[in-house]
Each structure stands twice: as structure tokens, then as C-alpha cells.
LOMI-209789 format. One line per 5 residues: number of its first residue (from 0); their letters; for each residue y, z, x of C-alpha. Coordinates in nm, 3 decimals. Example, Ala and Ser with C-alpha at 12.3 -4.5 7.8 and 13.67 -1.06 7.14 Angstrom:
BEGIN
0> as> -0.450,0.780,1.230; -0.106,0.714,1.367
END
This chain:
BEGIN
0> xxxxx> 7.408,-0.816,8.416; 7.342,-0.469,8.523; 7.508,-0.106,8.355; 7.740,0.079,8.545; 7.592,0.342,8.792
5> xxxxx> 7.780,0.585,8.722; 7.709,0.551,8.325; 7.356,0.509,8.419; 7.284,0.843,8.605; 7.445,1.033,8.347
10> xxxxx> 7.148,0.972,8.131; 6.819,1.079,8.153; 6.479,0.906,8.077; 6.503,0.957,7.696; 6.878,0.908,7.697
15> xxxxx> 6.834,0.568,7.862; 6.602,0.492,7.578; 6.802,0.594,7.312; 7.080,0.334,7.444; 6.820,0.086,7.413
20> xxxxx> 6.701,0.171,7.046; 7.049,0.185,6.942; 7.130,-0.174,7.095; 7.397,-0.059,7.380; 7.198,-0.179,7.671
25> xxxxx> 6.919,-0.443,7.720; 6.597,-0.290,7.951; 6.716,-0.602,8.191; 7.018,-0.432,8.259; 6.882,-0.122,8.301
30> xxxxx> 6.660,-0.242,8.588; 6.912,-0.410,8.730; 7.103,-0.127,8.766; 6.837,0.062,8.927; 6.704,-0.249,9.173
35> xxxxx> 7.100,-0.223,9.286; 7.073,0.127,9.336; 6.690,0.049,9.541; 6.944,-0.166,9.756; 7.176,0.096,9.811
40> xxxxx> 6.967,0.356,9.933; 6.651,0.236,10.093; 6.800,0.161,10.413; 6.930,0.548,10.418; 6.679,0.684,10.262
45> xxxxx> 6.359,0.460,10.271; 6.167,0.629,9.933; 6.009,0.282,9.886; 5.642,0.155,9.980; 5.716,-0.144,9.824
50> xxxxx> 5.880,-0.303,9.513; 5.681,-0.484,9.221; 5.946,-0.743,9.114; 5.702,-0.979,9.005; 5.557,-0.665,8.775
55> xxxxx> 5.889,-0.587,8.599; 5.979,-0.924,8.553; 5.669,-1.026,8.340; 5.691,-0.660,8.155; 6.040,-0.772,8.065
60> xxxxx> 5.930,-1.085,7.933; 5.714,-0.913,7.652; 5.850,-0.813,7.291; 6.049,-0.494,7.323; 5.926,-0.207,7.121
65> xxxxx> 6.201,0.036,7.083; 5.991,0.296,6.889; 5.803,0.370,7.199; 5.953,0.679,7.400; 6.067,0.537,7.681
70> xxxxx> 6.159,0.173,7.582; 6.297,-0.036,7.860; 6.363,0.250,8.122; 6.279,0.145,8.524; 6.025,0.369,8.688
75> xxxxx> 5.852,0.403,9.031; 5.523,0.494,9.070; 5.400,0.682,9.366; 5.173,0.513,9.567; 4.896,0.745,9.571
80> xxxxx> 4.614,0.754,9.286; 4.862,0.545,9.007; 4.684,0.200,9.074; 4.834,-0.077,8.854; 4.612,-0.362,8.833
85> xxxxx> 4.668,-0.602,9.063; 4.911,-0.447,9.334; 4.813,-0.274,9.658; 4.822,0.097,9.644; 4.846,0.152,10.026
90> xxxxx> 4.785,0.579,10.000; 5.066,0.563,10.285; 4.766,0.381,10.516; 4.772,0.096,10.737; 4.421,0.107,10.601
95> xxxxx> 4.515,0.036,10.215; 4.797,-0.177,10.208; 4.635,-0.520,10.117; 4.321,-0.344,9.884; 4.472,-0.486,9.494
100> xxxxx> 4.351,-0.238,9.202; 4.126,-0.382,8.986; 4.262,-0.204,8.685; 4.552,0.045,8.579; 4.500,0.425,8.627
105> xxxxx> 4.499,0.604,8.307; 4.810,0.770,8.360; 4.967,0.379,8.458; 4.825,0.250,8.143; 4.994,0.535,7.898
110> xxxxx> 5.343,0.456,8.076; 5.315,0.133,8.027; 5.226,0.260,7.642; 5.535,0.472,7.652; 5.761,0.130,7.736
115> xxxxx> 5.863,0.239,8.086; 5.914,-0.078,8.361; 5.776,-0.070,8.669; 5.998,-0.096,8.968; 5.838,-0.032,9.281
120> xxxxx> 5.593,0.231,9.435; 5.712,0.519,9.648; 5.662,0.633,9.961; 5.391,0.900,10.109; 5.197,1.075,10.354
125> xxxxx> 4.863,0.930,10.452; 4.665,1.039,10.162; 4.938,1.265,10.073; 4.764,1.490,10.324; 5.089,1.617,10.423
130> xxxxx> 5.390,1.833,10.226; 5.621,1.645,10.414; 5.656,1.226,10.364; 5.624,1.095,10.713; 5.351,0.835,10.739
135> xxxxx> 5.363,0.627,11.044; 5.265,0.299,10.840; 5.634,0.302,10.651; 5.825,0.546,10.813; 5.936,0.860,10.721
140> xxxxx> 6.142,0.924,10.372; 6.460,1.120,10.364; 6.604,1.380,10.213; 6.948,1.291,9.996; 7.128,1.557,10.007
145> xxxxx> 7.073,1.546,10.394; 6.930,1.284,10.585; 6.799,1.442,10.848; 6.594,1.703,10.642; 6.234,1.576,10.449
150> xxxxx> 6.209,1.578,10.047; 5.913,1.746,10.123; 5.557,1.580,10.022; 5.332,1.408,9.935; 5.567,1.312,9.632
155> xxxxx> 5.874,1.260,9.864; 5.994,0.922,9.801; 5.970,0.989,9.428; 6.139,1.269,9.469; 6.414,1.137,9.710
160> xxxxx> 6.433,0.817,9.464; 6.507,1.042,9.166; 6.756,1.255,9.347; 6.927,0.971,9.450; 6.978,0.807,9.137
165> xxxxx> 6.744,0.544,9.133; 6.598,0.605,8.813; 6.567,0.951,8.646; 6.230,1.012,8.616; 5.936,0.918,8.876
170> xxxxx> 5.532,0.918,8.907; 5.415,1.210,9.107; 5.067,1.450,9.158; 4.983,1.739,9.293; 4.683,1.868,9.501
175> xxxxx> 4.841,2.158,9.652; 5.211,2.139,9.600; 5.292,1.767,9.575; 5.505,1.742,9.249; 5.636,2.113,9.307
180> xxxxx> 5.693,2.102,9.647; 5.959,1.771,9.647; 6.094,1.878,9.345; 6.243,2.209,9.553; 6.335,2.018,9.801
185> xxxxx> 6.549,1.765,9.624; 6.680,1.955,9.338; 6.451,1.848,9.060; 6.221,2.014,8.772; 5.853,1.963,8.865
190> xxxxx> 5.562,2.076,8.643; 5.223,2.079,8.754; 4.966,2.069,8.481; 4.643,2.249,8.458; 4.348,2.103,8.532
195> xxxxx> 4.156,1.878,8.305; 4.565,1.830,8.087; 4.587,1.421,8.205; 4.326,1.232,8.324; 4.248,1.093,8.669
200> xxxxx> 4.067,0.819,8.559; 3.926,0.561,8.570; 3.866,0.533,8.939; 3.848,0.934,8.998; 3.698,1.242,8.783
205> xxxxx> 3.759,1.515,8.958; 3.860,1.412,9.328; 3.936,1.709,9.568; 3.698,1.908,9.346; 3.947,1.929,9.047
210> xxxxx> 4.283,2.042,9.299; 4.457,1.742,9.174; 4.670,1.646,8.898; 4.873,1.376,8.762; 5.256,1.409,8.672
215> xxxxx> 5.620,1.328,8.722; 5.919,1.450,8.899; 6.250,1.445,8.687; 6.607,1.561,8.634; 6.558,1.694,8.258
220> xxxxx> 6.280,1.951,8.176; 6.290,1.711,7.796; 6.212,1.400,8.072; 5.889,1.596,8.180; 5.774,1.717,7.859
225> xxxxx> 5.757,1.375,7.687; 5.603,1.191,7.970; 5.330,1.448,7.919; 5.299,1.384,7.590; 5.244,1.043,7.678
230> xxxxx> 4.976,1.121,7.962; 4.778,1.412,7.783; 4.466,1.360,7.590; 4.077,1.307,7.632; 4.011,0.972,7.806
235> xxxxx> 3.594,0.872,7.745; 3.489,0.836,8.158; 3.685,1.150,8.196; 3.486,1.485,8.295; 3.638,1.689,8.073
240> xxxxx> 4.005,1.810,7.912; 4.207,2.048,7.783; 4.214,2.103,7.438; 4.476,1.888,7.259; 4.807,2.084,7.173
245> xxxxx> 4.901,2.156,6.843; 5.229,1.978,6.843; 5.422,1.774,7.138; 5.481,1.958,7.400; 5.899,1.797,7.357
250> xxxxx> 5.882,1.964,7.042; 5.760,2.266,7.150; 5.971,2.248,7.480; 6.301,2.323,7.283; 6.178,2.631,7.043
255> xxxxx> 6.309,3.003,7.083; 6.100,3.129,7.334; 6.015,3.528,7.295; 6.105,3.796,7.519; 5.814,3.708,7.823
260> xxxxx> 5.732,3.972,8.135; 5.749,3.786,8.437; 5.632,3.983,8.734; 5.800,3.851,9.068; 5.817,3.822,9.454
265> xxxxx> 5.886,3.660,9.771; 5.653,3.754,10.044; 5.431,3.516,10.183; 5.090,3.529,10.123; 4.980,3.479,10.451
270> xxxxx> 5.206,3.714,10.590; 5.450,3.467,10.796; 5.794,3.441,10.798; 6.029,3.422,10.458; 6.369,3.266,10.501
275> xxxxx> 6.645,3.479,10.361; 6.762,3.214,10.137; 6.424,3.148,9.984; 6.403,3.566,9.892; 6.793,3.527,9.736
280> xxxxx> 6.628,3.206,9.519; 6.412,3.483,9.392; 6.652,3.755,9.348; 6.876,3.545,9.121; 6.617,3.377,8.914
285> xxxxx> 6.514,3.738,8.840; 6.887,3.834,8.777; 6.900,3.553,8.539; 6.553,3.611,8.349; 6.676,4.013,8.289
290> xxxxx> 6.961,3.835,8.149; 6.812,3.620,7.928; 6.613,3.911,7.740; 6.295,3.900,8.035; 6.117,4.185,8.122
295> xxxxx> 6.125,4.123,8.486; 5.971,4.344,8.761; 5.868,4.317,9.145; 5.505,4.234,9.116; 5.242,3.964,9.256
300> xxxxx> 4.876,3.883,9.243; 4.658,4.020,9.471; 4.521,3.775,9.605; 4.371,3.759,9.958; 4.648,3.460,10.078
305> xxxxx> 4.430,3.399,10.418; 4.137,3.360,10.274; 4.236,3.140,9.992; 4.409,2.936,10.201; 4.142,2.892,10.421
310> xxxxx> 3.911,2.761,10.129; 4.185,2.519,10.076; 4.195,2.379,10.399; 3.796,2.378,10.415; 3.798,2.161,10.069
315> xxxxx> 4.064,1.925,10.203; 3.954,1.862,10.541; 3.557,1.775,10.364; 3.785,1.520,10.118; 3.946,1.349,10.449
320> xxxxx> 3.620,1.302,10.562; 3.508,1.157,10.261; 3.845,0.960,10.228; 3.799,0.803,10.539; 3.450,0.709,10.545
325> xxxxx> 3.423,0.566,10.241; 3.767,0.316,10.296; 3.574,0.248,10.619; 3.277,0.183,10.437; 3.425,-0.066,10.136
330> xxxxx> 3.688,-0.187,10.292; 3.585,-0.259,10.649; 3.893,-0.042,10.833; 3.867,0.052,11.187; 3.964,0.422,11.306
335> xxxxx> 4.242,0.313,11.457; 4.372,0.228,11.065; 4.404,0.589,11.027; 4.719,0.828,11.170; 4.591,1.045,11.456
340> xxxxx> 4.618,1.379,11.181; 4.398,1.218,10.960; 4.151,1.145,11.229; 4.157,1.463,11.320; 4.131,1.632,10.970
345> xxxxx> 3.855,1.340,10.899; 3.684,1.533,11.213; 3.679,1.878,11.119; 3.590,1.741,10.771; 3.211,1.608,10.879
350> xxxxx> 3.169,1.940,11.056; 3.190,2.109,10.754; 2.800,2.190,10.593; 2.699,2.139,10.237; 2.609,2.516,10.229
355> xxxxx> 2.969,2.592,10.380; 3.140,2.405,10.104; 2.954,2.512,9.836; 3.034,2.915,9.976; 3.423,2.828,10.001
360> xxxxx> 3.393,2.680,9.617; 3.258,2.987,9.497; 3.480,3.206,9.646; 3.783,2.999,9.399; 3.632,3.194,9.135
365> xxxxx> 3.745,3.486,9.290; 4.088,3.349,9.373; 4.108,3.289,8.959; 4.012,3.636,8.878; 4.272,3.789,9.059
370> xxxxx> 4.532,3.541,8.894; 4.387,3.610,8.562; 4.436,3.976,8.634; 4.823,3.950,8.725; 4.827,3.742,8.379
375> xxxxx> 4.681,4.048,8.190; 4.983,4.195,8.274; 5.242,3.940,8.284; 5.318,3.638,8.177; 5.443,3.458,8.468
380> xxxxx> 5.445,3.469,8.878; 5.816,3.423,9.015; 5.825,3.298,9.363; 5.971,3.072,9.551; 5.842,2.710,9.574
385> xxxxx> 5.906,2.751,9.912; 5.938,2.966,10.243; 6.274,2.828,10.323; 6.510,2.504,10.266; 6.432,2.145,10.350
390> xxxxx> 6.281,2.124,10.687; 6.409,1.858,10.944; 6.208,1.512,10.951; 5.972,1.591,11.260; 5.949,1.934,11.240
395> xxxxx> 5.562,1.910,11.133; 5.471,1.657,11.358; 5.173,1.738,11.554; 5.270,1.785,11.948; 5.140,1.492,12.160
400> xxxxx> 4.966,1.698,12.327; 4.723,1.859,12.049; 4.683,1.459,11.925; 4.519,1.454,12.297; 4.331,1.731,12.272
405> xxxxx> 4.214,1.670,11.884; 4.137,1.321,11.973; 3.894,1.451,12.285; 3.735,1.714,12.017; 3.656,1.431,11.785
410> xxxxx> 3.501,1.202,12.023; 3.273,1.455,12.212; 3.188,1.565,11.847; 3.299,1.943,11.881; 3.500,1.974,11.567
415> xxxxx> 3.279,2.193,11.470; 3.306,2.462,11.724; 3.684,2.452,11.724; 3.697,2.509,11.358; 3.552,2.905,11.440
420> xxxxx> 3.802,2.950,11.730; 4.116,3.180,11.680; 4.375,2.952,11.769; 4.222,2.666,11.504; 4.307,2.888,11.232
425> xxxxx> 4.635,3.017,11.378; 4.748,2.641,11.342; 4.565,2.560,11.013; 4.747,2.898,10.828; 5.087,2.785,11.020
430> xxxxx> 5.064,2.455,10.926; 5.106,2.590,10.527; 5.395,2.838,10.653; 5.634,2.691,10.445; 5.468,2.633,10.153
435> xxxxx> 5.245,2.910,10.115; 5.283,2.974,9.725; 5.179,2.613,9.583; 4.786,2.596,9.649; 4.699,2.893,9.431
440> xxxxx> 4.746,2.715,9.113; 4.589,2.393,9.254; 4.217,2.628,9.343; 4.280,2.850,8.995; 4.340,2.507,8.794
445> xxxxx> 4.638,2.711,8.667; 4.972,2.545,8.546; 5.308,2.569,8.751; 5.634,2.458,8.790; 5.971,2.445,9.052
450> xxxxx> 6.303,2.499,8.876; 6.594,2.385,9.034; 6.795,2.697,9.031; 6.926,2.769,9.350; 7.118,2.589,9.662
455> xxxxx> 7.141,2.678,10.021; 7.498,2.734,10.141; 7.455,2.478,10.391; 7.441,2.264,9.989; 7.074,2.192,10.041
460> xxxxx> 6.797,2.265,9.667; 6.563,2.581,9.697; 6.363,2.572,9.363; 6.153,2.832,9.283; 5.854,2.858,9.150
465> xxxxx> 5.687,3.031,8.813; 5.285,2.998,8.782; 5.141,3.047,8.485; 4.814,3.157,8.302; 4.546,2.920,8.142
470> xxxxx> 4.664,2.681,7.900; 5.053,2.768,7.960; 5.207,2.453,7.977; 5.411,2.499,7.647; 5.561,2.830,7.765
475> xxxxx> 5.648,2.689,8.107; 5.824,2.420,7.926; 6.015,2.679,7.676; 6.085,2.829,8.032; 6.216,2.582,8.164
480> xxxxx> 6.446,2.425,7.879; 6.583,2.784,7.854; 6.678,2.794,8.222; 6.814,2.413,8.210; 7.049,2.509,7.930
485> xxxxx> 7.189,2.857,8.093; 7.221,2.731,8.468; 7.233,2.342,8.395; 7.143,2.156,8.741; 7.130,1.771,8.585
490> xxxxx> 7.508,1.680,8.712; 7.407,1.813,9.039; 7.378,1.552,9.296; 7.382,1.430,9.602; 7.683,1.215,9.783
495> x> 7.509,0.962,9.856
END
């Protein structure tokens, strides 16, 4: 037996476990439901990897505990960094896709702890390289409120899976924009944590140098703010963490927040192009702050946006490198296992010196103290998540006739040289042209979220974005539960 869709997506994460504690549905049904809704949509929309029937069928088999959060609700993890022992976690690579985990990631283990059932594992870019979901090993993921536009990366079929209906809540992370950036795209609430929150663990510490971070993308800010209560917390193989909070971050989620200053704008850092619907996002979130009791004011951090993206890119292309040559290493993959871009990226990766790297991760420290400054002032950044709405699928691919050229540079071994030219970083800085606000809180370590506050008139999501100081996660949240209840976006979706 299976629940009615249309009952079903009128709940949320906890609301689907509240049915369950009070007896009105069975977790069986439940997945049903959403395995249904899997069948629906995945030929339109294609946000799966792969399912894990075998995986919810043996969860369902075990004694239901309907004191845990999240008894009984389906869930999708993405498949990127959430291993679950025993199933393939293919990173969107032809050279993943038959390596088994030999254990659960930490944040897989405390889901499983907070009673959710594990559906399937979503779709993404190679290595979530990308903030669009297009990798050539599954095919690209679609966007449901329009199938010809992305639902942005590298959490895109998550994203896309949520917005569709297929369950309410999904796994997601973020290394420069990956929960944030889908979550504009598709109409959801995405918070990225600071760094150190939720643990990596145990196969990672601090991979990308500490950029990355473990979350969710839902439809309810109460959705996000429980699963983190679930995933937060020291772990004893991890680096380091955050200091515990002082009560649950649901709790805290729903208190009367005070009058905050938020200082706001919309121009890209790097100076390129800002679609007029992405500066209206802005102009109405602040409309709506002033009228919640917000100081609000046009302000931004100055930070040098070139330069810090650059020290992104450096970082990320050195962690291809490393990416690449150590799957080819363990796992015995060939070059050709690995999409052109990555190649490519791999390339300009081992040109990059130890000295080099070590320069560009000093300079983050700089990157924080300008943050820190804007925070002395205000309490939050207001921008938009990103530079304009959902792109088309194919709009970022790489022109055949760069692969060419890249692939010549790699073989002769003169990624180096190109890195210095003009025209390399004229591409590099383009390539983040429409998402130039979401690495700064990825180098600072700072929490940030998209809200879901604005469409398109063409109907399409435009979230913006808020970035916060150190150790803001409760205030986001109080944020963001006072935006969800004055501008309510949870019975938006898409006909699909």
C-alpha cells in the first residue's frame, strides 16, 4: 500500500513522522509513495544515480522506533561524500561506480540514528566539481519547474528530487555553493553550516582544506534545523568542531528573533554581469526585512572578489589533482574514466607548487578579516544566491574546441604556463559568473543560507542569499523560520 501523493507532499520531514508516531501511516507506505513518485519523475527529470531497494527494504524490516525524529520517512542521499556501507558511491564518475564503502559516513550513520530510510542516491557532477549537475556518466539532471533549465549543482538531483516531490528533505554538501546554490534554483531553503558544525568523517577530515560541509536541502526551514541536530556534534577521528549549542537548534529555530542589521547588495564581486531579476530578489528581501523590524541598509564586504576567487579555483584545481590521482592510484582507473573538465582541472591542479598553495591559503585569512569586519557592523550579508535564474542544461559546457586545446595542454605538460596567461583567468573568473556570492563563506568557514523568496516571471526560484558571522547558525535559522512564516514558499511547486 502506498499514501496518497497529494497527502504526502503536504507534509514535511517531521510532519511525515508525526503521522507515523501517531499510527496514521506505516514507514512502508511512506516509501512506497515516494518509490512511485521516483517512477514518475526520473524519466523527466533523471535526479537519480541509482536506487538502494535492497537498503530500504532490510531498514524496514527492523523494529520501528517512533521516538526517533524522523521515524520511517524515505530519503536520498547524494552521491558524493555520504558513503553507506556497502553501496557504490560513484562521485558522478565512470571511475567510482562499482568502488562499495566499507562503512557509513558519519553524517549516514546519524540519519540512520534519526530513523530516516534510504531510498536511492542522487545525481551529480563529477566530483561535484561543477554548480551545474551534468555528468556525462548519468546524464544531466533537470530542473522541475522547467526542464530545460539545470537545478544548479553539485546538489542538483537532491535538489530536483525534493522539488519534485519525491521526498521532502534530501542529503546535500557544500564546497562552494553546493547546498545553496540548488536550493535557489529549485525553490528550496538551504543552509550551509560553518566549518568544523558536522563531521566529514570517517573517510575525510578536512578535504578541500576545510571548504566543505555536510547538510541537506529541504522544503521547511524546521526540516533543516532538526536534521542538524541530528548531524552536529564532536565525532573522535574528527579534526576538530564547533562548540556544542546550548539547546537544539529546532528549538532555537522558532524563538522571537531581535531586531538584526542586515547590510545588503547585489553586485557581483567579480564585477560581471547581474541579471535584473537577481537585483529585484534583493530589493524585496530587503523590503521585507525593513518590514519585519530589520535595520536594513545597502552595504557589502570588501572583499577583493578576483582575488578570492582566484584562491578558490587554485585550492580546487590542487584537490582534482589529488582526486584523480589517488582513484587512479587505489582503484586502478584509466584517464579516460575521467570527463574531459576534470582532466583538465586534474592538469592545472599538478602545476600548482607546494609554495603556491600554501601563499593562496594564507591569503583566506585575509578574505575572513574582511568578512569579520562587515560582521562588526552587521549582522548579516543579503545577496543573491545567484547572478540570475536557472541556466539552460548546456549552457556551461566547455566548447569542443577548448576540450581540444585543454587536452593538447595536458599532454605536452604546459598547464602550467597557461595558468599565468590572461585569457586562463578570463575563463576561470567567467566560469563562477553566475554564482559569484557562494565561495566566500566556503574560504571564511562562515555559515550561510538561500531562502526561497523570490520567482522569476517567466515562474522559475531565485533564492537569495544571507551569510553570516562565526558561530551563526541559530540566528540564520531564527532568520529563516521568520521569513518562512511571513512569505510561506512550502505549497509552492512545480507542475510536474
Amino acid at each position: 500500500m502506498s499514501m496518497k501523493f497529494e497527502e504526502y507532499v503536504q507534509h514535511d520531514a517531521m510532519g511525515l513522522a508525526e503521522l507515523v508516531r501517531q499510527g496514521e501511516v506505516q514507514p512502508s507506505e511512506l516509501v512506497s509513495t515516494a518509490l512511485s513518485r521516483v517512477e514518475a519523475v526520473q524519466p523527466q527529470l533523471n535526479v537519480l544515480a541509482r536506487r538502494m531497494d535492497e537498503e530500504h527494504r532490510r531498514q524496514l524490516q527492523q523494529p520501528l522506533d517512533k521516538a526517533r525524529p524522523f521515524a520511517g520517512v524515505p530519503f536520498l542521499l547524494k552521491d558524493l561524500f555520504q558513503e553507506a556501507a556497502g553501496w557504490p558511491t560513484g562521485c558522478g564518475s565512470r571511475s567510482m561506480q562499482h568502488v562499495k564503502a566499507d562503512a557509513d559516513a558519519d553524517v549516514v550513520r546519524r540519519w540512520r540514528e534519526a530513523g530516516l530510510i534510504f531510498i536511492g542516491q542522487t545525481n551529480t557532477p563529477e566530483f561535484g566539481a561543477r554548480n551545474v549537475t551534468e555528468p556525462l556518466v548519468s546524464g544531466p539532471t533537470r530542473n522541475p519547474w522547467d526542464k530545460s533549465r539545470t537545478p544548479g549543482g553539485s546538489s542538483g538531483g537532491s535538489a530536483s528530487a525534493v522539488a519534485a516531490g519525491v521526498v521532502p528533505m534530501a542529503g546535500a554538501n557544500d564546497g562552494g555553493g553546493s547546498i545553496r546554490i540548488p536550493a535557489a534554483c529549485c525553490g528550496l531553503f538551504g543552509l550551509k553550516v560553518g566549518r568544523g558544525r558536522v563531521s566529514l568523517g570517517p573517510q575525510f577530515g578536512e578535504p578541500m582544506n576545510g571548504v566543505a560541509v555536510q547538510g541537506v536541502v529541504s522544503r521547511s526551514v524546521r526540516d533543516t534545523a532538526a536534521s542538524l541536530d541530528a548531524l552536529q556534534g564532536p565525532e573522535p577521528h574528527a579534526p576538530y568542531f564547533m562548540p556544542g549549542p546550548s539547546r537544539s537548534y529546532l528549538e532555537a529555530s522558532q524563538e522571537p528573533l531581535r531586531p538584526l542589521r542586515i547590510g545588503f547588495s547585489w553586485a557581483s564581486p567579480l564585477g560581471t554581469e547581474v541579471h535584473p531579476e537577481a537585483r529585484l530578489a534583493v530589493e524585496q528581501a530587503a523590503h521585507l526585512l525593513a518590514s519585519l523590524g530589520h535595520h536594513v541598509e545597502e552595504a557589502e564586504p570588501e572583499v577583493d572578489g578576483t582575488q578570492l576567487a582566484q584562491d578558490f579555483l587554485l585550492n580546487w584545481f590542487a584537490c582534482q589533482a589529488a582526486i584523480v590521482d589517488d582513484i587512479i592510484e587505489r582503484h586502478g582507473a584509466r584517464a579516460s574514466d575521467f570527463e574531459p573538465d576534470t582532466r583538465a582541472m586534474a592538469s592545472v591542479g599538478r602545476s600548482v607548487s607546494g609554495p603556491e598553495l600554501m601563499r593562496s591559503l594564507g591569503r583566506w585569512n585575509d578574505h575572513v578579516h574582511a568578512l569579520s569586519r562587515f560582521h562588526q557592523r552587521f549582522d548579516f550579508w543579503l545577496s543573491p544566491t545567484l547572478s540570475a535564474p536557472p541556466i539552460r542544461i548546456g549552457e556551461m559546457d566547455t566548447p569542443r574546441s577548448l576540450q581540444l586545446i585543454n587536452e593538447l595542454v595536458s599532454g605536452l605538460k604546459l598547464s602550467g604556463l597557461l595558468r599565468h596567461t590572461p585569457q586562463f583567468k578570463h575563463i576561470t573568473i567567467q566560469n563562477l559568473a553566475w554564482t559569484p556570492y557562494t565561495q566566500l563563506a566556503n574560504i571564511t568557514g562562515r555559515p550561510a543560507m538561500s531562502v526561497p523568496l523570490h520567482w522569476s516571471t517567466q515562474g522559475l526560484p531565485l533564492g537569495v542569499q544571507f551569510t553570516g558571522a562565526l558561530d551563526s547558525e541559530f540566528k540564520l535559522l531564527q532568520l529563516a523560520f521568520q521569513l518562512e512564516a511571513a512569505q510561506p514558499w512550502f505549497d509552492r511547486r512545480p507542475a510536474i
